[in-house]
C-alpha positions as CSV (number, residue, x, y, z in Angstrom):
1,X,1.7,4.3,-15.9
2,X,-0.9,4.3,-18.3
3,X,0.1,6.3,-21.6
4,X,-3.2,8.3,-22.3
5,X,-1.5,10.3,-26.0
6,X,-4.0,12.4,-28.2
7,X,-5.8,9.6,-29.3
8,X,-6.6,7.8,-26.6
9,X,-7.8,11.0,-24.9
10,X,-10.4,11.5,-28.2
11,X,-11.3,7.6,-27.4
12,X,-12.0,7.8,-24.1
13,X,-14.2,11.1,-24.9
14,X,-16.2,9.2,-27.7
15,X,-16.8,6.2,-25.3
16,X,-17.9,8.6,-22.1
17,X,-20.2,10.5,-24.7
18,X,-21.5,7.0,-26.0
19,X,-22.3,5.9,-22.4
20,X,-23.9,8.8,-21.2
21,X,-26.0,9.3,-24.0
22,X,-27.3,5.9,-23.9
23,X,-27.9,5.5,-20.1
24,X,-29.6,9.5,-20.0
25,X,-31.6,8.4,-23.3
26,X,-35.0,5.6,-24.0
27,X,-32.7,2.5,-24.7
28,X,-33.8,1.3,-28.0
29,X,-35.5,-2.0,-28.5
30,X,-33.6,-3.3,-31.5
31,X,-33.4,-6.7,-33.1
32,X,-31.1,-9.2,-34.2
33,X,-29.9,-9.5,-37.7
34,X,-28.8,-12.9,-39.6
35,X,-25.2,-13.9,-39.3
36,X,-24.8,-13.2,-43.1
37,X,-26.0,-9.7,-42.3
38,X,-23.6,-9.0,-40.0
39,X,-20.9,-10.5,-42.5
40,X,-22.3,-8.0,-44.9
41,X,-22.5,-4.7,-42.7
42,X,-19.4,-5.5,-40.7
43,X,-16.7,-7.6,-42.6
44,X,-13.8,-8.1,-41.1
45,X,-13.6,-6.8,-37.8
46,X,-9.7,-8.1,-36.6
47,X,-7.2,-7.1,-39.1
48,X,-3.5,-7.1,-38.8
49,X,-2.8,-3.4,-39.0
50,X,-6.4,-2.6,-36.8
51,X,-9.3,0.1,-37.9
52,X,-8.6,2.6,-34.7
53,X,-10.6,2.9,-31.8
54,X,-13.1,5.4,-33.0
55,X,-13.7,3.7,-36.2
56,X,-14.3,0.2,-34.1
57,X,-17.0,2.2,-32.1
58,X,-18.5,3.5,-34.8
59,X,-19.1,0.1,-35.8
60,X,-20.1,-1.2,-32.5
61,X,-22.7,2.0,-32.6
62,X,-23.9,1.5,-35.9
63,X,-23.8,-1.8,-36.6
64,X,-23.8,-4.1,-33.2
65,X,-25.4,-2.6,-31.0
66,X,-28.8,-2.3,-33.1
67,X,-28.4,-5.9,-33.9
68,X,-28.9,-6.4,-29.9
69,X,-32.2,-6.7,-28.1
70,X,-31.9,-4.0,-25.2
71,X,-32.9,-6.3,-22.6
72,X,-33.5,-2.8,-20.4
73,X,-36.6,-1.2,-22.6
74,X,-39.7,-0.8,-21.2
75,X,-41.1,-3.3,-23.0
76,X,-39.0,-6.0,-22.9
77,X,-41.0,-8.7,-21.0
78,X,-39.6,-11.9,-22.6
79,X,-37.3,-14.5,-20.3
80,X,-36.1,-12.4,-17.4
81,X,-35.0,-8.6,-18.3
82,X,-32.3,-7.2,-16.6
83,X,-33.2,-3.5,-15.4
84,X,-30.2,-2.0,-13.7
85,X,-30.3,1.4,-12.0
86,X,-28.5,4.1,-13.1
87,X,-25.8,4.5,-10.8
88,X,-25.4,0.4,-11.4
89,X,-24.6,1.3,-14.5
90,X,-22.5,4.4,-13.4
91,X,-20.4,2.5,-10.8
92,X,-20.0,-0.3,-13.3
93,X,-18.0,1.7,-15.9
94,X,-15.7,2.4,-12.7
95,X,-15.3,-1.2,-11.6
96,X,-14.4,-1.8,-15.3
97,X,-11.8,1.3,-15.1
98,X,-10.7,0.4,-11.9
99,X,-8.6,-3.3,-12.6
100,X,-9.6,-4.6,-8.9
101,X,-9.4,-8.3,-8.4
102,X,-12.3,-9.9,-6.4
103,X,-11.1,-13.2,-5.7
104,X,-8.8,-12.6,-2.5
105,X,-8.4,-10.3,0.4
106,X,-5.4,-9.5,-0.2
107,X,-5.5,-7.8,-3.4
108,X,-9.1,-6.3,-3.1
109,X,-10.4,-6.3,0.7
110,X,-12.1,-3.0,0.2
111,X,-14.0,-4.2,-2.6
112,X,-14.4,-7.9,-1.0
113,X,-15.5,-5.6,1.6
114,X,-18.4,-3.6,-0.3
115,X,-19.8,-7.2,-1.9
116,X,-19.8,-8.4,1.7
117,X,-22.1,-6.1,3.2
118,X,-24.5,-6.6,0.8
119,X,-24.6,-10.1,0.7
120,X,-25.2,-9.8,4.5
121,X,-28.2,-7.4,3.8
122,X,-29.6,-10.2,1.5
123,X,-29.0,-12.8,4.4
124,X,-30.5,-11.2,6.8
125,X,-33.8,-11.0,4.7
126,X,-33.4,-14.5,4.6
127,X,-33.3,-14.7,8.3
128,X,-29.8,-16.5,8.2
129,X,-27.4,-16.0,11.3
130,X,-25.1,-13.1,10.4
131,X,-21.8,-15.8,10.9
132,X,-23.2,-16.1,6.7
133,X,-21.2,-15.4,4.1
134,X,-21.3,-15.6,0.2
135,X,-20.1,-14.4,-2.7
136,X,-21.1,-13.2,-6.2
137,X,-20.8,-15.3,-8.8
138,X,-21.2,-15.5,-12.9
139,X,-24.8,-16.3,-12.7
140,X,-27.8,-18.7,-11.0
141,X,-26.6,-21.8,-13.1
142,X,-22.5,-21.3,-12.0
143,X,-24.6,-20.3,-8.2
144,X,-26.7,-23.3,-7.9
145,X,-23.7,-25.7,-9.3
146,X,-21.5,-24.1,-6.4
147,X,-24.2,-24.6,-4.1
148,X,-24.4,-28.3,-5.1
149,X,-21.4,-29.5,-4.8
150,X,-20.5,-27.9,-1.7
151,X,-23.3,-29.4,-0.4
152,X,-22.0,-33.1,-2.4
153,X,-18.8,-32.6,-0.7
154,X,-19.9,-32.0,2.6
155,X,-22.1,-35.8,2.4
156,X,-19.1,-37.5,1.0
157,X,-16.7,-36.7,3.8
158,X,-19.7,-37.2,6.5
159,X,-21.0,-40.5,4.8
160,X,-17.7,-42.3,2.6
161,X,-19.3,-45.5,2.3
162,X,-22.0,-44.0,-0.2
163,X,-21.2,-44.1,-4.0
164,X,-24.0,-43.2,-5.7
165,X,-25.7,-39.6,-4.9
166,X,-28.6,-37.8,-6.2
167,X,-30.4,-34.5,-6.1
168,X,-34.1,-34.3,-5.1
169,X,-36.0,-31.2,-6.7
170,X,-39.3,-30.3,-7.5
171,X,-40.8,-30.0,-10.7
172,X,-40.0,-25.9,-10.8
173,X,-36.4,-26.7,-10.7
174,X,-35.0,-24.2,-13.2
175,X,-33.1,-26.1,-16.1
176,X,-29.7,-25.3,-14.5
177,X,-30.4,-27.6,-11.6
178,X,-30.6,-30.4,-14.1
179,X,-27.5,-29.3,-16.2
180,X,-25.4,-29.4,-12.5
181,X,-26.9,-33.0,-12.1
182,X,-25.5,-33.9,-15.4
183,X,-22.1,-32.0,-14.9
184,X,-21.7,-33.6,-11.4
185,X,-22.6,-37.1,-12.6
186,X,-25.0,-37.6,-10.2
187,X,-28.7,-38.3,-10.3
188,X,-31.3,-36.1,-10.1
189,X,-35.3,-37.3,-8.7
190,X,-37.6,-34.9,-9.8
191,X,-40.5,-34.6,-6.6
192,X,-43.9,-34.0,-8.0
193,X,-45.4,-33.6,-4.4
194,X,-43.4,-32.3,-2.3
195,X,-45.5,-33.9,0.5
196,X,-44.1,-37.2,-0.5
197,X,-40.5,-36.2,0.2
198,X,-39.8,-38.4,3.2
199,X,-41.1,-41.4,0.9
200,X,-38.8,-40.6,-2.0
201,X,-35.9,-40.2,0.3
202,X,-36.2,-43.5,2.3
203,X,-36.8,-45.3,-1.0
204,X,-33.5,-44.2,-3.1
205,X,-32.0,-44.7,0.5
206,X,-33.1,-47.8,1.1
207,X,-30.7,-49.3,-2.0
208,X,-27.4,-50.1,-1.2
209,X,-24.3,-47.2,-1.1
210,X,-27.1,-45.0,-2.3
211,X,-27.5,-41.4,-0.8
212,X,-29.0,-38.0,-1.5
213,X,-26.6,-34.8,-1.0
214,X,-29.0,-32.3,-1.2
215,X,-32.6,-31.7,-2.0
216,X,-33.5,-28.7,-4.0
217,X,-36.5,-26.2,-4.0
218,X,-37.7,-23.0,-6.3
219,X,-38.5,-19.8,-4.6
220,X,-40.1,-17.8,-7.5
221,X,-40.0,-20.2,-10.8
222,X,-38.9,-18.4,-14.4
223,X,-42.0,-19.2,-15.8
224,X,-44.7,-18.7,-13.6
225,X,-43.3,-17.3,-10.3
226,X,-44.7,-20.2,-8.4
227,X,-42.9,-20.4,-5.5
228,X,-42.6,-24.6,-3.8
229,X,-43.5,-25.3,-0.3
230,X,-40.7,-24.3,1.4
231,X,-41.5,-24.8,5.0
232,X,-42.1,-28.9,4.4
233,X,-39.3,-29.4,2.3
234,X,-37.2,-27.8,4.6
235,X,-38.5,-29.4,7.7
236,X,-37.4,-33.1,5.7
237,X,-34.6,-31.7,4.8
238,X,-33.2,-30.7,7.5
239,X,-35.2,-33.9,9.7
240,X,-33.1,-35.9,7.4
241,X,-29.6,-33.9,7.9
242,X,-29.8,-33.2,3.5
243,X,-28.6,-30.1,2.8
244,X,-31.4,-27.7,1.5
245,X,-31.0,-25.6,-1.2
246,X,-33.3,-22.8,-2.3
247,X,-33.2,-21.7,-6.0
248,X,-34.3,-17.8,-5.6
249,X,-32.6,-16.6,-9.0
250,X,-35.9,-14.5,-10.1
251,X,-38.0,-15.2,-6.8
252,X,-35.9,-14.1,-4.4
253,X,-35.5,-10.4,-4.8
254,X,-39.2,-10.0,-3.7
255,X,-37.5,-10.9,-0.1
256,X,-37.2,-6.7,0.1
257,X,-40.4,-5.9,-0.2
258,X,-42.6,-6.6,2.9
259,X,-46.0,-7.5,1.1
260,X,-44.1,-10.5,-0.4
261,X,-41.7,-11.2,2.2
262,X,-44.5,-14.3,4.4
263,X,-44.3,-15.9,0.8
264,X,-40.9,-17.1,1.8
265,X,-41.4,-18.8,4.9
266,X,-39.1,-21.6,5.3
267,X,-36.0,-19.9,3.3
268,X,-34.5,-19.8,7.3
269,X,-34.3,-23.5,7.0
270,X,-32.0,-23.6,3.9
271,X,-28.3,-24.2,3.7
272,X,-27.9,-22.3,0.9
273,X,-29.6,-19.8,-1.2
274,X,-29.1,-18.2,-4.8
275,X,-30.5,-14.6,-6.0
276,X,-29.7,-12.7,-9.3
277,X,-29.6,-8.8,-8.3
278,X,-29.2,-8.7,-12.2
279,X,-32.7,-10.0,-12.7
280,X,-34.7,-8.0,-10.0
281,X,-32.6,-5.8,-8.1
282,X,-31.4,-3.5,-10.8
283,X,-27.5,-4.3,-11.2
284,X,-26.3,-5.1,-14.3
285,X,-25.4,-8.3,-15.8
286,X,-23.9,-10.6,-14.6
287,X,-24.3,-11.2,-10.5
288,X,-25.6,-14.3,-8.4
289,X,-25.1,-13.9,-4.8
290,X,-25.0,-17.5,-3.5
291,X,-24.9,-17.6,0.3
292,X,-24.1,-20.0,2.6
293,X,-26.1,-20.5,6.6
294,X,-22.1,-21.9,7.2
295,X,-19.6,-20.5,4.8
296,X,-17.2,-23.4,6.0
297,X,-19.0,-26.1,4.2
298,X,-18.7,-23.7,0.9
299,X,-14.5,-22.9,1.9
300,X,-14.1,-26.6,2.4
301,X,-15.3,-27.6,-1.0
302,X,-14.3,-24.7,-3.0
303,X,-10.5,-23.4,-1.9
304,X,-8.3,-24.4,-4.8
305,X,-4.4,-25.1,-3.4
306,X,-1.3,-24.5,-5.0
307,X,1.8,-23.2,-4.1
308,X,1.7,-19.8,-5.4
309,X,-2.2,-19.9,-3.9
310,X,-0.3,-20.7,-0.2
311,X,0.1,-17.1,0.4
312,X,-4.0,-16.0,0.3
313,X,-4.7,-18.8,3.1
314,X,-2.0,-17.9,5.4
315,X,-4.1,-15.5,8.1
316,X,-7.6,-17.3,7.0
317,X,-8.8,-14.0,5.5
318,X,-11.9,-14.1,3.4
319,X,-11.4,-14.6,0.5
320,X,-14.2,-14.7,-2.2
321,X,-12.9,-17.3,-5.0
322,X,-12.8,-20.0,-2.1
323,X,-16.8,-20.3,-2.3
324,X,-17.5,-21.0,-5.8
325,X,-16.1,-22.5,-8.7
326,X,-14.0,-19.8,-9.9
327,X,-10.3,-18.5,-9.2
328,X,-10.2,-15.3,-11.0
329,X,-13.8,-13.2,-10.7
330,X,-14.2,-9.6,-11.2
331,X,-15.7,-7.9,-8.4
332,X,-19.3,-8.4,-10.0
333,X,-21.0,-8.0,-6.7
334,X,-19.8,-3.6,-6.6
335,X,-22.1,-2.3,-8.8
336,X,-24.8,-4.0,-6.9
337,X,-23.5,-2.8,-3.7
338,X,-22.9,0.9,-5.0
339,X,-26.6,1.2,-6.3
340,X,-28.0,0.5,-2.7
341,X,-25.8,1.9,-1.1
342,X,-26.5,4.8,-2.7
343,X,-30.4,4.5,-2.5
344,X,-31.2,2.9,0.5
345,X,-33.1,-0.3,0.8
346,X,-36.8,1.8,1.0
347,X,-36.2,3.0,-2.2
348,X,-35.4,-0.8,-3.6
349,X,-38.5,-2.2,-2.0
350,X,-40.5,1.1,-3.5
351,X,-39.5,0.1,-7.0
352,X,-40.2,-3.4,-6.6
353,X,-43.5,-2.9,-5.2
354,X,-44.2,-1.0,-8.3
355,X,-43.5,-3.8,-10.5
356,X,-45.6,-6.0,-8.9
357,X,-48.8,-3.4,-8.7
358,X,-47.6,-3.3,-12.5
359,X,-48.3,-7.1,-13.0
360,X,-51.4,-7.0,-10.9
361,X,-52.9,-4.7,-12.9
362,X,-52.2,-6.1,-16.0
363,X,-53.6,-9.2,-14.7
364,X,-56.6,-7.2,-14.7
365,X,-56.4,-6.3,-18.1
366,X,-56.2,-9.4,-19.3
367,X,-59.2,-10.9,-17.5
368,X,-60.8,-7.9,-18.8
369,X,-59.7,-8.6,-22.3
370,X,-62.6,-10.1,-24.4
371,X,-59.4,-12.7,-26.4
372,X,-57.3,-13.3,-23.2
373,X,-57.6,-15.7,-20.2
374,X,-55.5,-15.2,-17.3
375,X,-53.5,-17.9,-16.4
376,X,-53.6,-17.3,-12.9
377,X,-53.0,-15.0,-10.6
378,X,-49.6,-13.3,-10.0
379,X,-48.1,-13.9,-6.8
380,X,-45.0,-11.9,-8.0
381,X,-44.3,-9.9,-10.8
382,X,-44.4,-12.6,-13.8
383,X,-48.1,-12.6,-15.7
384,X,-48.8,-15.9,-17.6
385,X,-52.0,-15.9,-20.2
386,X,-53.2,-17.3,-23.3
387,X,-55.0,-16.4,-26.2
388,X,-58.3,-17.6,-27.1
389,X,-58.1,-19.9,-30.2
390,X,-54.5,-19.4,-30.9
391,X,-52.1,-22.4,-31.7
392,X,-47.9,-21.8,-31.2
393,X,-47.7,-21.1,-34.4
394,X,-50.2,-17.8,-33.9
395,X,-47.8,-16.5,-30.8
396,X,-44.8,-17.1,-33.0
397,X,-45.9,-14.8,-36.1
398,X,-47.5,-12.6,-33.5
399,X,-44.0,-12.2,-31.3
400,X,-42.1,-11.9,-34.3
401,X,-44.4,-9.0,-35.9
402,X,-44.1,-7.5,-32.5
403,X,-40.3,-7.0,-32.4
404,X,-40.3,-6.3,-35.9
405,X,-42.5,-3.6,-35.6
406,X,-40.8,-2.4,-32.8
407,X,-43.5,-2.4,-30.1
408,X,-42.3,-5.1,-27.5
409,X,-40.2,-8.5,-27.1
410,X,-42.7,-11.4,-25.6
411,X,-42.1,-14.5,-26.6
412,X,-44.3,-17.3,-26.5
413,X,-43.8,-20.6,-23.4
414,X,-45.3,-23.3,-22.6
415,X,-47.2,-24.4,-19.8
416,X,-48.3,-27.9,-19.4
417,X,-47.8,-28.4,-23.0
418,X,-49.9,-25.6,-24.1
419,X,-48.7,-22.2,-25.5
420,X,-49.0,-19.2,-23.4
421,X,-47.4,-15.5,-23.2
422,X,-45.8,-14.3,-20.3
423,X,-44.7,-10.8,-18.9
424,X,-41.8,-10.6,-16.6
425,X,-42.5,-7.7,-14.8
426,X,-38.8,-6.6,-13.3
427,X,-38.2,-3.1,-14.8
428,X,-39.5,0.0,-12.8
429,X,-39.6,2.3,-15.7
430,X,-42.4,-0.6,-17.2
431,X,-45.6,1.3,-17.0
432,X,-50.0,0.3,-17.4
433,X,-49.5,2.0,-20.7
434,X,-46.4,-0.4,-22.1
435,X,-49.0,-3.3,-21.4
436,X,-52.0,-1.8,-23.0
437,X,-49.8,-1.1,-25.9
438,X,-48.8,-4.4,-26.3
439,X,-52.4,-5.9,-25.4
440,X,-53.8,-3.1,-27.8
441,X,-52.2,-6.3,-30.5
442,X,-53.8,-9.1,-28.9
């Protein structure tokens, strides 16, 4: 039994108050300090005898936490924010209270349960048979390594005479595509038109032992939301027999909202399929639902064996941990599930409508802005421009001012070598007014 004596009970009070009063308030924008002003403002955290709980969150409060970009503010339209609802958030602190284990049946089927039901909603967006199944992992780079070498270890056992393998992607393929390459030891062809697919794949196929596992596309790209031609690289994929991976991280949570939905035409084809709920669909860090058309492929890669692992495999129960590279997970897909749940899928594709109407009309603004060009035009919710005249060193002051000041976190990226500012559009409580604030400084 947990021993809660009188000063646990005042901790668990102080940390309640804390987390109400920072989900019920504006979250703060913040900024990071120096390591040397940490050193100065927080010392020593770990000592021998401790500093109590309340004085450690005090700290955390005072100190930390301000020194931490809140990547839920309004105006946080750098990288991809992370927007979680509020009963995300809510249902989180339980999972957290709760100690459930996610990675068998056995010790958590009513939570294996919960995550599976909403990766079957997310399937059947995608049009996959409902005999898929998936599971939530870390994040899109531990998602699409999962999906990759299941898909690896599916050509080796169907073609053992090949000893050298490669990835075909596009050029959208986010950087953890090429990090899996690199971790897998296999080589990765970057596809500048997708049109000449067939040709790349009979020419690497042509040299001897040489074979491609799986070829690789972006629905919704970090930096531009450009989404690749799904439909013919999935036709040569699958013409080919390649398993065909779609890389939906950011992209694919525009699947809920019927205005985007014909964009993604083609997913049906795939083997596989990533999306972060913690990017677009409002749960908090950190969630990737990777699913597979057939799990099997993922089980026969992925189960880890061991004798005190013989007893989860015993009545083929689904268990989580045998689709991914992971043993132990926490049950990271709950919060997720709990906030839909809750609110219904109309009121998901409501609030994602909004932040796309939200990027369309700041596209607007900027075309209407006598300094800014638009980049082009949003299909989704990201917004790419430049300003007139301005070198990277000009968006670097002018990004740095901006945080300092308080006003906004947009950082500068590059397209085709050039500079350019982007807004990733993914938080329903972003508003016209947040953008003309921060276009008021341009």
């Amino acid at each position: 039994m947990h021993q809660f004596n009188a000063q646990v009970e005042e901790l668990a009070a102080a940390i309640l108050e804390y987390s109400l009063e920072r989900l019920k308030s504006d979250p703060p924008l913040d900024a990071p300090k120096t390591e040397a002003e940490l050193k100065e403002l927080a010392g020593e955290t770990i000592t021998e005898s401790g500093m109590g709980g309340i004085a450690a969150l005090n700290l955390f409060k005072e100190v930390l936490a301000p020194a931490c970009i809140s990547t839920d503010h309004p105006r946080y339209l750098a990288f991809i924010p992370s927007a979680p609802s509020e009963s995300a958030n809510l249902f989180d602190l339980v999972v957290g209270a709760s100690a459930l284990y996610g990675g068998s049946w056995l010790e958590g089927a009513g939570a294996v349960y919960a995550e599976n039901q909403a990766l079957a909603w997310l399937a059947s967006l995608a049009n996959f048979p409902e005999t898929s199944r998936g599971v939530f992992l870390q994040g899109g780079t531990i998602g699409n390594l999962s999906a990759l070498v299941a898909a690896r270890d599916k050509a080796r056992k169907t073609h053992p005479e090949i000893e050298k393998w490669a990835v075909i992607t596009t050029s959208l393929a986010h950087s953890s595509i090429y990090s899996a390459s690199e971790i897998m030891d296999i080589e990765l062809i970057k596809l500048e038109d997708s049109y000449k697919l067939q040709e790349t794949i009979n020419h690497y196929q042509s040299k001897p032992k040489h074979g491609i596992c799986a070829v690789v596309a972006t629905a919704g790209s970090t930096n531009l939301g450009i989404i690749d031609d799904l439909i013919s690289i999935g036709i040569a994929a699958n013409k080919n027999h390649i398993w065909f991976h779609v890389d939906g991280a950011y992209g694919l949570a525009g699947l809920v909202s019927e205005k985007v939905r014909p964009l993604f035409v083609g997913l049906e084809l795939a083997d596989s399929f990533i999306v972060d709920p913690h990017k677009w669909l409002f749960a908090p860090f950190d969630a990737c639902a990777l699913i597979y058309k057939n799990p099997k492929d993922g089980k026969d890669a992925h189960t880890q064996h061991a004798t005190y692992l013989d007893t989860l495999n015993q009545d083929d129960e689904f268990n989580p941990s045998d689709y991914g590279i992971q043993l132990t997970r926490r049950a990271r897909g709950l919060p997720f599930w709990f906030s839909v749940a809750a609110h219904g899928t109309k009121e998901y594709e409501a609030a994602l409508d909004h932040t796309m109407d939200i990027a369309l009309q700041a596209a607007q603004l900027i075309k209407e802005h006598p300094n800014l060009e638009l980049l082009m035009e949003p299909k989704l919710s990201i917004v790419a421009f430049t300003r007139k005249g301005w070198e990277l060193s000009d968006y670097e002051n002018w990004s740095d001012t901006l945080l300092s000041d308080q006003i906004a976190f947009v950082t500068p990226s590059a397209h085709n070598g050039v500079p350019i500012l982007r807004f990733a559009i993914v938080n329903p409580w972003t508003q016209i007014s947040d953008i003309k604030i921060i276009l008021d400084r341009l």
